[in-house]
C-alpha positions in Angstrom: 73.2 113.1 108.2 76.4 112.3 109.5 78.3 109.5 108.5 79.7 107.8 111.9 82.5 106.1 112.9 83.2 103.8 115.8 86.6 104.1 117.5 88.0 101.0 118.9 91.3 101.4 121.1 93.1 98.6 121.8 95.9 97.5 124.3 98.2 99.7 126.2 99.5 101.9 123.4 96.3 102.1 121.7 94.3 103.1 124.8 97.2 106.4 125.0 97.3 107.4 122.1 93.0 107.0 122.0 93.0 109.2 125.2 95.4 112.0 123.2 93.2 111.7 120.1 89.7 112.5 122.3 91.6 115.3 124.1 92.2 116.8 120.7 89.3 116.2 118.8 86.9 117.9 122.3 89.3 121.0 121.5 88.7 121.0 118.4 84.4 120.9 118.7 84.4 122.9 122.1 83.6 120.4 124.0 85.0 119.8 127.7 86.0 116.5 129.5 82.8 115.5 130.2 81.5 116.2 126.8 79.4 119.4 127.4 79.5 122.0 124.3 81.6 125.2 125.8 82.1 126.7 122.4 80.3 129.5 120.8 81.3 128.7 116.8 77.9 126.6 114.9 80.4 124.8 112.9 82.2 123.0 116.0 78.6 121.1 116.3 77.1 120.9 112.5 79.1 117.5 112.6 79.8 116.5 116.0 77.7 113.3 115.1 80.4 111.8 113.6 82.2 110.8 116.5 79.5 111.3 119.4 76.5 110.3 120.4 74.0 113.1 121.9 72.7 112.8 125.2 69.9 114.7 127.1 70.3 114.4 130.8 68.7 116.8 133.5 68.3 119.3 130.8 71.9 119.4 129.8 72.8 117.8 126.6 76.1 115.7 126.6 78.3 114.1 124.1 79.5 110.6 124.0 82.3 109.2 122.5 81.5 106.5 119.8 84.0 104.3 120.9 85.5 101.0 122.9 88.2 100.8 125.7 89.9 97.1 125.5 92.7 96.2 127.6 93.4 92.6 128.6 94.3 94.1 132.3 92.6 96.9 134.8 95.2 98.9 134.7 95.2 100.6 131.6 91.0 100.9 131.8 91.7 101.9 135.3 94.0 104.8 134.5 91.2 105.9 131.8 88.3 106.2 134.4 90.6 107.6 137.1 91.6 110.4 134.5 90.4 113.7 133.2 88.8 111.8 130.9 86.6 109.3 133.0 83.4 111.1 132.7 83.3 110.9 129.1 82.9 107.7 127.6 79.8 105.0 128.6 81.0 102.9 131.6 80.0 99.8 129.5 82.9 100.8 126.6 85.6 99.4 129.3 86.3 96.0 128.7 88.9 94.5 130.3 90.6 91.0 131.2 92.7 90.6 134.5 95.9 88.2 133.6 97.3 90.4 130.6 98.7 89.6 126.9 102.4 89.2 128.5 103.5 90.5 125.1 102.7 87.1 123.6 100.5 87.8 120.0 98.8 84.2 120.7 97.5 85.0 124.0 95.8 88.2 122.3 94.4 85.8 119.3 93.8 82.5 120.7 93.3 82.5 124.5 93.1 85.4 126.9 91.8 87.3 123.7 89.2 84.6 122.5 87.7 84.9 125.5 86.5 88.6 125.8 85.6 88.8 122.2 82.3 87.9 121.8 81.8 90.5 124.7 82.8 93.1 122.9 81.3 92.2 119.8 77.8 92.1 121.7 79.2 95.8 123.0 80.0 96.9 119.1 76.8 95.7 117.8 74.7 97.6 120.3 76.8 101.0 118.8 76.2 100.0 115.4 72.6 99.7 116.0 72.4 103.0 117.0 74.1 104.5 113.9 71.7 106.1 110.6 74.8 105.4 108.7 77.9 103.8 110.2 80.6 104.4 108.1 83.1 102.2 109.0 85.7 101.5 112.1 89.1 102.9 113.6 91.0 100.6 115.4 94.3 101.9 117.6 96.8 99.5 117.6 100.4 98.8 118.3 101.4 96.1 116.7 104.9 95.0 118.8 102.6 94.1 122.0 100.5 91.2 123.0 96.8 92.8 123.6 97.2 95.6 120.5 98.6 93.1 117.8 96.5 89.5 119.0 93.2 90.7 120.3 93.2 93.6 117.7 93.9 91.0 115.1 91.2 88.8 116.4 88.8 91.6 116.6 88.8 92.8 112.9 88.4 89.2 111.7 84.9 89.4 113.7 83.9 92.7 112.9 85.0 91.6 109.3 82.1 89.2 109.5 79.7 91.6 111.3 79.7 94.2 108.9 81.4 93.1 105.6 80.2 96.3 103.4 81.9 99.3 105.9 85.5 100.4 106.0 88.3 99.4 108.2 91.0 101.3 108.8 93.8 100.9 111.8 96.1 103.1 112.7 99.2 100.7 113.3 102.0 101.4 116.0 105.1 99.6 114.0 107.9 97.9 116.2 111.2 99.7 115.6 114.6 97.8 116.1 116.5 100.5 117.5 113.7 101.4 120.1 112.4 97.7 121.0 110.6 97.1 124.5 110.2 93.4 124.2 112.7 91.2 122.0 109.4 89.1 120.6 108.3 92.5 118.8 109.0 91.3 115.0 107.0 88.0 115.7 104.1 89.9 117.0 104.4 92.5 114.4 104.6 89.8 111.2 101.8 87.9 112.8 99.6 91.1 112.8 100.7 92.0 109.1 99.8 88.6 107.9 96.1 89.7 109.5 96.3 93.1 108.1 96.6 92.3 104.9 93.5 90.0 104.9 91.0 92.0 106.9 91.9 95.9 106.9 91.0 98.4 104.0 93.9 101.1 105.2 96.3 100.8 107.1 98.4 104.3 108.8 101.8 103.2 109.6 103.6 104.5 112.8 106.9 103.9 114.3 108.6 105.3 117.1 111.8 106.0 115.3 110.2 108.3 113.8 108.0 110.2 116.0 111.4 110.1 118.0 113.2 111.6 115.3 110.5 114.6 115.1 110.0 115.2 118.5 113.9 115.6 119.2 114.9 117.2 116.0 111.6 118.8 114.8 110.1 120.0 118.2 113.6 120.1 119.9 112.0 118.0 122.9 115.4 116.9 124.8 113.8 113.6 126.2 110.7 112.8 124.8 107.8 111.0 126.6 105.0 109.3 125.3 102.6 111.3 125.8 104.9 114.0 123.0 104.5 111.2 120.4 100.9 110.4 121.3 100.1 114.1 120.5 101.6 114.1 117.5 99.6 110.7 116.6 96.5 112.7 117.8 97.4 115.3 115.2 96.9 113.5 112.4 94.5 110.7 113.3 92.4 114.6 113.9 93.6 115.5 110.0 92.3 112.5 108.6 88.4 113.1 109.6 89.0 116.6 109.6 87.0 116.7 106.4 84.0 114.5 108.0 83.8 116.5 111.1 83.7 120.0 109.2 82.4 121.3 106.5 84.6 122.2 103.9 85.3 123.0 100.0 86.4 120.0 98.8 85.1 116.6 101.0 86.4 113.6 101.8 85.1 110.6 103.6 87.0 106.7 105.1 85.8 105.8 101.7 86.5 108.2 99.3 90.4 108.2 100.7 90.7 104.3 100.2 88.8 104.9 96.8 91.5 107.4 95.8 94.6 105.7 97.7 94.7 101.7 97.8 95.5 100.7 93.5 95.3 97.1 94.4 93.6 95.6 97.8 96.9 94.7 99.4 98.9 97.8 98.7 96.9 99.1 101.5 99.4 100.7 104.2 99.8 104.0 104.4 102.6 106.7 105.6 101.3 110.4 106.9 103.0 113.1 107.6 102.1 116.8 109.4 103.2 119.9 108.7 104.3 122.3 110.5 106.4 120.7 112.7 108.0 123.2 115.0 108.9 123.8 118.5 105.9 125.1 120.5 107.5 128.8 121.1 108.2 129.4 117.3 105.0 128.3 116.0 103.8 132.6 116.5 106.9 133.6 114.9 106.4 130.9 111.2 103.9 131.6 108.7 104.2 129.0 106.1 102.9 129.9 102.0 101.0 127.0 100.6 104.1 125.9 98.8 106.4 125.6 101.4 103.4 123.9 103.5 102.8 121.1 100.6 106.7 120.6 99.9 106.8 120.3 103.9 104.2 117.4 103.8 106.4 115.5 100.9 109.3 116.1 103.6 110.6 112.9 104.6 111.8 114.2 108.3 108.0 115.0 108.5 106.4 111.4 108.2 105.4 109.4 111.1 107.2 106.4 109.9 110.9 105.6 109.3 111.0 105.1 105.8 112.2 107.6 103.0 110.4 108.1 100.1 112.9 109.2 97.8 114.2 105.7 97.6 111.1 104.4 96.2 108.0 105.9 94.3 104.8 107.6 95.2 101.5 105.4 93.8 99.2 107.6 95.5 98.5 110.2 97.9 96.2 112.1 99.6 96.5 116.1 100.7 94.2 117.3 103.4 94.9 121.3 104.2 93.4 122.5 107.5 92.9 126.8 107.3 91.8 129.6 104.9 93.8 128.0 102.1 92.2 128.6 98.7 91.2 125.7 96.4 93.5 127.1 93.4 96.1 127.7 95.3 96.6 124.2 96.6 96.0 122.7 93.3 99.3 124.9 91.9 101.3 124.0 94.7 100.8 120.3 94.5 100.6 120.2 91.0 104.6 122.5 91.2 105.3 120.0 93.5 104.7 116.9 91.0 106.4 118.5 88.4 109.9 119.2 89.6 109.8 115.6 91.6 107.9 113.7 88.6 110.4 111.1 88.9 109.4 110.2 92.3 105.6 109.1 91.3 104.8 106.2 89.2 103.8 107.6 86.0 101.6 104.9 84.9 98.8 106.4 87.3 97.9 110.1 86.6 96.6 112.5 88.6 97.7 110.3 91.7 97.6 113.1 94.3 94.0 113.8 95.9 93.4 116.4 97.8 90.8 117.9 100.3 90.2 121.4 102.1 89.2 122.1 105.6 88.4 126.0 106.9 89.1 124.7 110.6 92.6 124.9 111.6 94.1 122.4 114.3 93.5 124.2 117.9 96.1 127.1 118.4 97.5 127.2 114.5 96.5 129.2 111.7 96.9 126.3 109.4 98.1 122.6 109.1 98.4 120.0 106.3 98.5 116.7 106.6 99.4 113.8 103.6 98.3 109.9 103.7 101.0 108.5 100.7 101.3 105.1 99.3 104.4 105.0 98.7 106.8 101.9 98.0 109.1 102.7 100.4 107.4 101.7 103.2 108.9 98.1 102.3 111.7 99.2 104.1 109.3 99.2 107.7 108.1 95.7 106.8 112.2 94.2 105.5 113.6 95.4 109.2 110.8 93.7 110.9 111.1 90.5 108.6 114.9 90.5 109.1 114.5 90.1 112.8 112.0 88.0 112.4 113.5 85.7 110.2 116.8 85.8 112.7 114.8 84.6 115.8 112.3 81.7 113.6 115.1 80.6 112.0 116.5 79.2 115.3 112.9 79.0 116.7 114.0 81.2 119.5 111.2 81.7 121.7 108.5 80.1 119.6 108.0 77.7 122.8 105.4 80.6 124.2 103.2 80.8 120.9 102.9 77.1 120.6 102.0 77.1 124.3 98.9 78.8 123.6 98.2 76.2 120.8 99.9 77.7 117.8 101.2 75.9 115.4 104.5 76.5 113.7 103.3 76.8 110.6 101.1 80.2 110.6 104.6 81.8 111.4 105.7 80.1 108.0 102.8 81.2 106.1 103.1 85.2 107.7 106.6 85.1 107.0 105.5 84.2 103.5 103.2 86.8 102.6 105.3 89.9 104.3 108.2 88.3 101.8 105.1 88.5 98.5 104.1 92.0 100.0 108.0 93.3 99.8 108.3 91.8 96.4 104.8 93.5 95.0 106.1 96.7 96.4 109.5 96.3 94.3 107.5 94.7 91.3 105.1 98.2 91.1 108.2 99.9 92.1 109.9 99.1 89.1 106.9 98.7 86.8 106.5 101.6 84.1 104.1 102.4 81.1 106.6 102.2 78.4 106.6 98.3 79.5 102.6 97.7 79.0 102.8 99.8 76.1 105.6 98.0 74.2 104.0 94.4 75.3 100.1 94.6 74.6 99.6 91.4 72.8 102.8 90.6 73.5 105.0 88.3 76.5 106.4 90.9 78.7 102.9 92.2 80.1 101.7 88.6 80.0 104.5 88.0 82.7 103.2 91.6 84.3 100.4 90.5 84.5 100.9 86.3 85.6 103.0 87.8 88.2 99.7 90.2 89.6 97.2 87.0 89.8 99.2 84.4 90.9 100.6 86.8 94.3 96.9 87.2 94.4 95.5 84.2 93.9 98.2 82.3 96.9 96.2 83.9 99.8 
């Protein structure tokens, strides 16, 4: 029995990089744009479910996406129908408003937003109904717009409600400074964390920095377009079900990943990374060893968001190998890998890399890897966005079209507040080593440890 998932795109950005991540994922189980099985391998089906729905009609048997198109405009649903993919999803999965977010984060929440949502809900609940055993939602997001950060928001606080017990994970588009669109970006983005950190299980950071920095240096793409970086998105949104789609030697599901990645409940945001990463005509001509494959993945030019990890420490991670990779082998090379970097993983959690193996490479490559890490230096992602945050709120510089749409000043305050906890618990567990609980059972040192823990916890 599969174990499904619904896919929720939202906004814009979320609604590209959702089309990228269908046009993959129908590679990947043979199917073509209007979701009929062209492939001739039994394991491209075995798990289909996961994603699609089956559908008999005149004899043929089609599969539908599991998923929900939300835009507060046409144009973006518009694009979607009028593409190569407008056969493929239900025509009652568009949902649209008409007078757009205007990149405004209250609009999203509070009024444009408000209004469509019990719509969709009503939309959501009939998919959920028709699950054996939903396994949780994927939400596509970017966080530095109006309909992607508000609405999105909105929409996991109800389906928070709806279905308390399943898994939600986003897949987060983060602002970047250096490659803003709209100058109210950090107030959107802070505004979005502050939801985040309530409502979502995981959380896979993306910037554009970064996926700019790969597709120029990595892929030697001389101007990049978006739909370069949504591909690369695609990639590893693919890698991270990879191992609920397929069969494979060592599983993993939404929940067994947060199990094994997320220490404490708001430590939840994740960084990935894909390897290989090279330009299209050398792929034929590189054949990576598992090594080189695993030290790629821990590669800080190959994550998808622009933070370096060697200037904080590794809680957790999660390996997932796509290809004939054996089991032992993997296990040597990430356990190599630990070794000669120990002092780049906390030490007071052991065995803090998972890992999971898939037999189905990515479409036109022999084999892939792709790593989810917890790692405390994605603090830095969350200080840029708080710096320019805290620039513009402290002279209340544009805060006139939030309260507009009946805001008040003080939720800005209160996000502002908990982005500043979430830095400081990343720097606390940062610093935090098992000599210090050792020498301190009993004593005032952990007591401090651990005061320090609850109350963070206890103010939200």
């Amino acid at each position: 029995m599969p174990q499904e998932i619904i896919n929720i795109q939202v906004g814009q950005a979320g609604n590209q990089v959702g089309s990228a991540f269908w046009e993959t994922i129908l590679g990947e189980h043979g199917l073509d744009f209007s979701g009929a099985y062209q492939g001739n391998d039994p394991q491209q089906l075995a798990r289909v479910g996961v994603y699609f729905s089956a559908v008999e009609h005149g004899g043929q048997v089609r599969h539908v996406p599991r998923s929900v198109q939300l835009d507060l405009e046409a144009g973006v649903c518009n694009s979607i129908k009028g593409g190569k993919l407008g056969n493929l999803f239900r025509p009652d999965t568009y949902i649209h408003g008409e007078s757009g977010a205007g990149n405004n984060w209250a609009k999203g929440y509070y009024t444009e937003g408000a209004e469509l949502v019990d719509g969709i809900v009503d939309v959501l609940r009939k998919q959920m109904e028709e699950c054996d055993a939903l396994q949780g939602f994927q939400i596509i997001q970017s966080l530095g717009g109006g309909t992607g950060s508000g609405l999105g928001s909105l929409l996991l606080g109800k389906l928070r409600e709806e279905a308390p017990d399943r898994m939600m994970s986003t897949f987060s588009i983060l602002p970047s400074p250096r490659n803003a669109d709209t100058v109210v970006e950090p107030y959107n983005a802070l505004l979005t964390l502050h939801q985040l950190l309530e409502v979502s299980d995981l959380s896979i950071c993306i910037d554009n920095e970064a996926l700019y920095n790969i597709t120029t240096r990595m892929l030697q793409t001389s101007s990049p377009q978006y739909s370069h970086l949504n591909f690369l998105i695609a990639q590893v949104m693919a890698g991270v079900s990879t191992s609920l789609r397929f069969p494979g030697q060592l599983n993993g599901d939404l929940r067994k990943i947060g199990q094994n990645l997320v220490p404490f409940p708001r430590l939840h945001f994740l960084a990935p990374s894909y390897a290989p990463l090279a330009p299209p005509g050398r792929q034929a001509f590189q054949s990576l060893s598992v090594p080189e494959l695993t030290s790629a993945m821990f590669d800080s030019k190959n994550f998808l968001v622009d933070c370096d990890p060697r200037f904080g420490k590794y809680l957790t991670a999660a390996t997932i190998f796509r290809g004939k990779i054996q089991s032992r082998e993997a296990d040597y090379a990430i356990q190599h890998l630990q070794t000669k970097n120990s002092h780049l993983f906390v030490e007071w959690i052991p065995d803090n890399i998972s890992s999971t193996l898939c037999t189905v490479p990515p479409v036109g490559q022999k084999q892939a890897g792709i790593c989810l890490a917890n790692t405390t230096a994605i603090q830095e992602v969350f200080s840029r966005n708080l710096t320019s945050f805290t620039a513009m709120f402290k002279r209340k510089a544009f805060l006139h079209w939030y309260t507009a749409e009946g805001m008040d000043e003080m939720e800005f305050t209160e996000a502002e507040s908990n982005v500043m906890d979430l830095i400081a618990e990343y720097q606390m567990y940062q610093e935090a080593s098992v000599d210090d609980d050792q020498a301190t059972e009993g004593g005032h040192e952990g007591e401090q440890l651990n005061y320090a823990e609850s109350s963070i916890a206890g103010e939200y």
